[in-house]
C-alpha positions, 0 to 999 in steps of 0.5 A, a space after each residue: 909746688 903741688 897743684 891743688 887738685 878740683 877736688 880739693 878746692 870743691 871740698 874747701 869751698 864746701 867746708 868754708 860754705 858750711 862754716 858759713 851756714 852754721 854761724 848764719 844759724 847760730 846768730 838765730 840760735 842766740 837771737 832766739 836764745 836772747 829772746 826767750 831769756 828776756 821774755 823769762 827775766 820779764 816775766 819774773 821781773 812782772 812776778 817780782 813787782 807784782 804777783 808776790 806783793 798782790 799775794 801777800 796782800 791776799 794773804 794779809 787780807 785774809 788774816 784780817 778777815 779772820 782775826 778782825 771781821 769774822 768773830 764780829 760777824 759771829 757774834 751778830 749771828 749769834 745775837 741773832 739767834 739769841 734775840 730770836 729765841 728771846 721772842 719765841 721764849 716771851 711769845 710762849 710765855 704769854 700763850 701759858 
């Protein structure tokens, strides 16, 4: 039988506390892993219920003020102006 020689054991016992090393560190490299891909699926879970609905909202929002309210607020504007000019053209008249 061959004897195992001190050497022989020490580099075995430093190879196996290794091993044990790297997978004590790989458990928190997945746990962080985990962590940061659930922390991005919550994220785009949150994007997906709610930021893409409030843009379109915003978006929607935005073509009823243009269709809708601005042309009507155009015309008050320019019946305004109209009703403005309508005075100053009556009050020149009157002055003539």
């Amino acid at each position: 039988m061959a004897r195992f020689s001190s050497r022989r054991v020490q580099q075995a016992a430093l190879l196996l506390a290794i091993c044990v090393c790297l997978l004590y560190a790989g458990s928190h490299i997945l746990g962080f892993s985990l962590a940061l891909s659930t922390f991005l699926l919550r994220i785009l879970e949150f994007l997906g219920a709610v930021a893409f609905p409030l843009a379109g909202a915003v978006v929607l929002a935005w073509f009823a003020y243009k269709l809708l309210l601005e042309p009507v607020l155009r015309q008050r504007r320019l019946d305004r102006l109209r009703e403005r000019r309508a005075r100053r053209d009556a009050s020149r008249s009157d002055r003539s």
